[in-house]
C-alpha positions in Angstrom: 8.6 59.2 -84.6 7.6 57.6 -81.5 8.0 60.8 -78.4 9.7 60.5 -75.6 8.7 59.6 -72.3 9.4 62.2 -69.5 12.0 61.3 -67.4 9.9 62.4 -64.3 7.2 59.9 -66.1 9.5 57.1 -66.2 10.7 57.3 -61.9 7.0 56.9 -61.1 6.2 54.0 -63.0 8.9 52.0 -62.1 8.2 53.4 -58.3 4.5 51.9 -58.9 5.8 48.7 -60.3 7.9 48.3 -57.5 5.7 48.9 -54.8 3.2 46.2 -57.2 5.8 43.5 -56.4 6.5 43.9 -52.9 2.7 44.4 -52.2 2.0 41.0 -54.3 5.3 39.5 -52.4 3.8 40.6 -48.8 0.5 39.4 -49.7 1.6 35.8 -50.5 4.2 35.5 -47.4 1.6 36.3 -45.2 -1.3 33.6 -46.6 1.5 31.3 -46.5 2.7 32.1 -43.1 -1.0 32.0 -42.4 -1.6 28.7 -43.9 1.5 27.4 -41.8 -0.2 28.8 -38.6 -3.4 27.1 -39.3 -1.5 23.8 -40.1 0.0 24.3 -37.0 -2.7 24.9 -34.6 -5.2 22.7 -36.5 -4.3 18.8 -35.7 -3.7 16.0 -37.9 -6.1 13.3 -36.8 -5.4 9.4 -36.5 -7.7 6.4 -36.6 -8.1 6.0 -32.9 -8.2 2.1 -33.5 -4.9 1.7 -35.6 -3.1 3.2 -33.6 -4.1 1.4 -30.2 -3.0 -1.6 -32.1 0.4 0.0 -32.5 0.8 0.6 -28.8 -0.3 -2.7 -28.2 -3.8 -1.9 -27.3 -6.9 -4.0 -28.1 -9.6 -1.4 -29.3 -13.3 -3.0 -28.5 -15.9 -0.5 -30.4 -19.5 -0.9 -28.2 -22.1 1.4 -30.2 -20.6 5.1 -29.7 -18.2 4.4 -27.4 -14.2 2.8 -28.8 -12.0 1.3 -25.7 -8.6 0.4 -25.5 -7.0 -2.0 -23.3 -4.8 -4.5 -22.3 -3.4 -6.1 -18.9 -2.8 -3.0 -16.9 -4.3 -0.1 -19.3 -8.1 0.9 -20.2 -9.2 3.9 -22.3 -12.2 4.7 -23.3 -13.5 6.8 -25.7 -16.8 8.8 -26.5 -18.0 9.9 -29.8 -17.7 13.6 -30.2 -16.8 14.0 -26.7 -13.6 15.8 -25.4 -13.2 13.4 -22.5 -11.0 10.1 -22.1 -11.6 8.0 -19.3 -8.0 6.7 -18.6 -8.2 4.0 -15.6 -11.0 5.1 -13.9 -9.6 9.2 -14.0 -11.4 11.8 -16.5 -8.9 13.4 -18.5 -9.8 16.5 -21.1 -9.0 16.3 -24.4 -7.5 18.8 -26.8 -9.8 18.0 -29.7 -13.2 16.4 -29.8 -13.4 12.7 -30.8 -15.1 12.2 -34.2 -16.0 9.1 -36.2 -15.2 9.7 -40.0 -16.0 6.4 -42.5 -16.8 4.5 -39.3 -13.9 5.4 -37.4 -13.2 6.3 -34.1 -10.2 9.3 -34.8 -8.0 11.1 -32.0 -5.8 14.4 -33.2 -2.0 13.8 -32.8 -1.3 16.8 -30.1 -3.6 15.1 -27.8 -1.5 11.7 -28.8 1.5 13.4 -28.0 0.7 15.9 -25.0 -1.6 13.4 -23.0 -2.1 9.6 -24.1 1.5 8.8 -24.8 2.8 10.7 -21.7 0.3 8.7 -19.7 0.8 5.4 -21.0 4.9 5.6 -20.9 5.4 8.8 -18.3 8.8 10.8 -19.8 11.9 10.1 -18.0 13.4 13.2 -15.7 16.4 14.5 -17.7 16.8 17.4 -15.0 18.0 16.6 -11.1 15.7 14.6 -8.8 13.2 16.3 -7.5 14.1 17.7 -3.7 12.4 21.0 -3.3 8.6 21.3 -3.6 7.1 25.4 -4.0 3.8 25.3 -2.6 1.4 28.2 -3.3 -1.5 28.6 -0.9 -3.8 30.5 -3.4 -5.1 34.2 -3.0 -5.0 36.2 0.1 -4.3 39.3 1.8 -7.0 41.5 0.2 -7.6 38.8 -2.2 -10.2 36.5 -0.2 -11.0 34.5 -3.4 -13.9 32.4 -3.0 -16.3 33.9 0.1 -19.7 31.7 1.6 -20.8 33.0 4.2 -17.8 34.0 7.1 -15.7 31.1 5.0 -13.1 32.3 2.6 -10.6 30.3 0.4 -7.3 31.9 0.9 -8.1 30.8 4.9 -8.6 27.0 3.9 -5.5 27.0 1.4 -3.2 28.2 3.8 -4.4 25.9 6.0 -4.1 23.4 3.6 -0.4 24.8 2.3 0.7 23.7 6.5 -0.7 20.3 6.3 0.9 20.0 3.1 4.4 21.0 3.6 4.5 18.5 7.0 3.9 15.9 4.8 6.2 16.3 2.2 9.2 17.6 4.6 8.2 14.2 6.2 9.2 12.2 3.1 12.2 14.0 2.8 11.5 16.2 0.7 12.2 21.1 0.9 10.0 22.8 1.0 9.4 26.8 -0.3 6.5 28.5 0.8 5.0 31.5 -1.9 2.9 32.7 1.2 3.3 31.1 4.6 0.8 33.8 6.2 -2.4 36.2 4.8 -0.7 38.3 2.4 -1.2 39.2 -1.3 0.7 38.2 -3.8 0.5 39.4 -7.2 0.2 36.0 -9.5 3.5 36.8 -11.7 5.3 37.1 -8.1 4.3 34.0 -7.5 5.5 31.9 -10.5 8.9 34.4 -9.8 9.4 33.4 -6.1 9.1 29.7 -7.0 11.6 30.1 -9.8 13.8 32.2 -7.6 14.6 29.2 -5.4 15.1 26.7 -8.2 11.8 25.0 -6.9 11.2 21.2 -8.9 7.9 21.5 -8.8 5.4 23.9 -8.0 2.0 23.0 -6.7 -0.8 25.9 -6.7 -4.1 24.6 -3.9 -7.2 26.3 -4.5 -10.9 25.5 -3.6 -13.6 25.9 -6.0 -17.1 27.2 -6.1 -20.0 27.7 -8.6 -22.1 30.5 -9.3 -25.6 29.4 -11.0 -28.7 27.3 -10.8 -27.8 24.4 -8.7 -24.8 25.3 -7.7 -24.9 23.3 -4.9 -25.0 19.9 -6.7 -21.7 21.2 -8.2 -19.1 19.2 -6.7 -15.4 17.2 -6.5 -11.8 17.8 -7.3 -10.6 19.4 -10.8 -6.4 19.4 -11.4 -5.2 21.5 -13.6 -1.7 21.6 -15.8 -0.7 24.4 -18.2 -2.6 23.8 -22.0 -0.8 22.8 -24.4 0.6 25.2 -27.4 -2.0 25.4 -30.3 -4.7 24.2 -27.9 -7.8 25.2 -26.5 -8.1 25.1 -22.5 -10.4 23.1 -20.6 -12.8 25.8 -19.9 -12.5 27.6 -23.3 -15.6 25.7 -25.1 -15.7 29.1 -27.5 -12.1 28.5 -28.5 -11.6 32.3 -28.4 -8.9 32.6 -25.7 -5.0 32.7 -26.6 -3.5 29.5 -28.4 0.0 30.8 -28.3 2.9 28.7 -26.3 4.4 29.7 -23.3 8.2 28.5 -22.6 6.8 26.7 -19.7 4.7 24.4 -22.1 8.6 22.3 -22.5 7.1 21.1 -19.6 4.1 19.5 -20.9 4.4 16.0 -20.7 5.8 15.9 -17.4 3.0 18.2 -16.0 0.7 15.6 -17.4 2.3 13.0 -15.4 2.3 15.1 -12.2 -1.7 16.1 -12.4 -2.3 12.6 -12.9 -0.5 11.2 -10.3 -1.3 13.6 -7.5 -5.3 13.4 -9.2 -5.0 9.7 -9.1 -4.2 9.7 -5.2 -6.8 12.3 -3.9 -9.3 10.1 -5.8 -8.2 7.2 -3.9 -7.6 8.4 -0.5 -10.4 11.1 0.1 -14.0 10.8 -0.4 -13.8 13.7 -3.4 -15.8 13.2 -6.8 -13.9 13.1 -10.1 -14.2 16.0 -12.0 -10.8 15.3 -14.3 -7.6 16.3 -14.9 -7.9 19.4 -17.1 -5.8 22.1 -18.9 -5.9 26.3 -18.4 -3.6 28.6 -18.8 -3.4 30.3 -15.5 -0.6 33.2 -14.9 1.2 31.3 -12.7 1.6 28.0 -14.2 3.0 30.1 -17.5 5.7 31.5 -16.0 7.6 28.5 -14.5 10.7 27.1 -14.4 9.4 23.7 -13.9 6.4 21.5 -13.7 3.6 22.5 -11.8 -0.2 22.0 -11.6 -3.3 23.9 -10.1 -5.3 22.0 -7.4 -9.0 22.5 -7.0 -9.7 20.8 -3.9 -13.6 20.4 -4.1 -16.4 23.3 -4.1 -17.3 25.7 -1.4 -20.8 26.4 -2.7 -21.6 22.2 -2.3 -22.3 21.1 1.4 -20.8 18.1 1.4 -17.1 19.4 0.0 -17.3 22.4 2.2 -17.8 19.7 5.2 -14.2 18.0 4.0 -12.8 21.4 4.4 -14.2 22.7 7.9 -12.6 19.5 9.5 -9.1 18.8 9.9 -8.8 15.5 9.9 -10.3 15.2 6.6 -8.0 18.3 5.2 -5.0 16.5 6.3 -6.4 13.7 4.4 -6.3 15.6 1.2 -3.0 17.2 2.1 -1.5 13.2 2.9 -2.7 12.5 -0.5 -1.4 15.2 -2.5 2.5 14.8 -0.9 1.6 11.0 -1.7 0.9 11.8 -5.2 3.9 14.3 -5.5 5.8 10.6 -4.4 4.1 8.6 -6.7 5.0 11.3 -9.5 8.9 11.3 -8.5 9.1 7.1 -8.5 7.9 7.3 -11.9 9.9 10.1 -13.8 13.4 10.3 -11.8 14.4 6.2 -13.6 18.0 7.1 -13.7 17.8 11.3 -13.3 21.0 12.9 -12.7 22.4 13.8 -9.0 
């Protein structure tokens, strides 16, 4: 006679069983929803030269370097670097460019977030762009970069003036985030440029470099909001937040827009090229449309800080940018709605 099992006996093992299943369950849906992630944030890489060919690119391999080019296009390509040279600008790649079996291979977000958007810029499906937010960065108790008596949120505002002249001059609004030495918290920022329906926003900021040589530091950097997934610019540790922002829908036109207004300050102002690169900065991941973050040379190198002290050359650089912003509109609003 086989005895019975208490009843009391019974509850808990099918209470432990239970809780064995949904533990096991849990423990698999998360590896796989892991696994997705990783697939997710880790590319799937291309042969570099294959698909040139595609696009109707020549690649021409010379020892570790892999261009691509035809009539009106050049890119060229470094071995293990995370730089394309793309007509004469310095872009920054997501991903690094390695050579597997021989070939040259590119991952498919920077395909599809910088190469493609450059070689056929995306088509405005919004309204034409009319109304420019200009942010002249820091101020109030917020200096931002200080040499000596000279502080940056004195030469942004400056430069925000110049700027707005310009653009109102081609015919375009204007909104002003500060229009006087106040603070601002960033978040407000982003939020007063989406509170007047702003089409693009454009952030101006000069640079400066603390370290050995800092004064041989020097040029324009432009930066537009990183990619989901992807590392920043700056982030050579990869340890800084990968997640997507709603603002990255804007990706591919924020890529056009930094390279456009990049391309002209490189060809109207006496600048160094210090490329078009990604970050994600507060206020660029809060908007409501495109926008980029202008660098407009260093204040700890002589030579830039001299551009910035004179007034012709700052409404150079301000000429430039509104030019850019014009060169940017030609090129997207092909058919945008009224």
């Amino acid at each position: 006679m086989v005895p019975s099992i208490p009843r009391w006996l019974r509850v808990f093992w099918v209470c432990c069983w239970a809780w064995f299943r949904a533990s096991c369950w849990a423990s698999c849906w998360a590896l796989s929803a892991g696994l997705a992630m990783a697939r997710d944030w880790e590319p799937g890489f291309r042969d570099l030269a294959a698909w040139g060919r595609e696009m109707h690119l020549r690649p021409v391999q010379r020892g570790e370097e892999l261009q691509l080019t035809n009539r009106w296009t050049r890119l060229r390509f470094q071995k293990d670097s995370d730089r394309v040279n793309f007509n004469d600008v310095e872009f920054r790649l997501s991903d690094r460019i390695p050579i597997e079996g021989g070939l040259f291979r590119v991952s498919q977000r920077d395909i599809d977030s910088l190469i493609a958007p450059l070689l056929a810029p995306p088509k405005r499906s919004i309204r034409p762009i009319r109304r420019i937010a200009i942010n002249a960065g820091h101020g109030g108790r917020d200096p931002g970069n200080m040499e000596g008596r000279r502080m940056e949120k004195t030469y942004t505002l400056d430069l925000a003036i110049d700027l707005a002249r310009h653009l109102k001059a081609a015919g375009f609004q204007v909104v002003f985030v500060r229009s006087s030495d106040q603070f601002i918290a960033l978040p407000d920022r982003a939020a007063a440029a989406n509170r007047a329906e702003a089409d693009l926003y454009v952030s101006l900021h000069f640079n400066g470099f603390d370290g050995p040589g800092n004064d041989a530091v020097q040029g324009l950097e432009t930066y537009c909001l990183t990619p989901a997934g992807a590392p920043s610019s700056n982030d050579s540790k990869r340890s800084g937040r990968m997640a997507g922002f709603d603002a990255n829908r804007f990706d591919r036109e924020n890529i056009t827009l930094a390279h456009q207004v990049h391309r002209a300050i490189l060809d109207q102002t006496p600048l160094a090229d210090r490329g078009v690169r990604r970050a994600r900065f507060k206020e660029l991941t809060l908007l409501r449309m495109p926008g980029l973050l202008i660098e407009g040379g260093y204040m700890t190198h002589p030579g830039d800080t001299r551009l910035m002290d004179s007034r012709k050359s700052r409404d150079q650089l301000a000429a430039a940018i509104a030019d850019g912003i014009l060169r940017h509109k030609r090129l997207v609003e092909r058919g945008a709605p009224e």
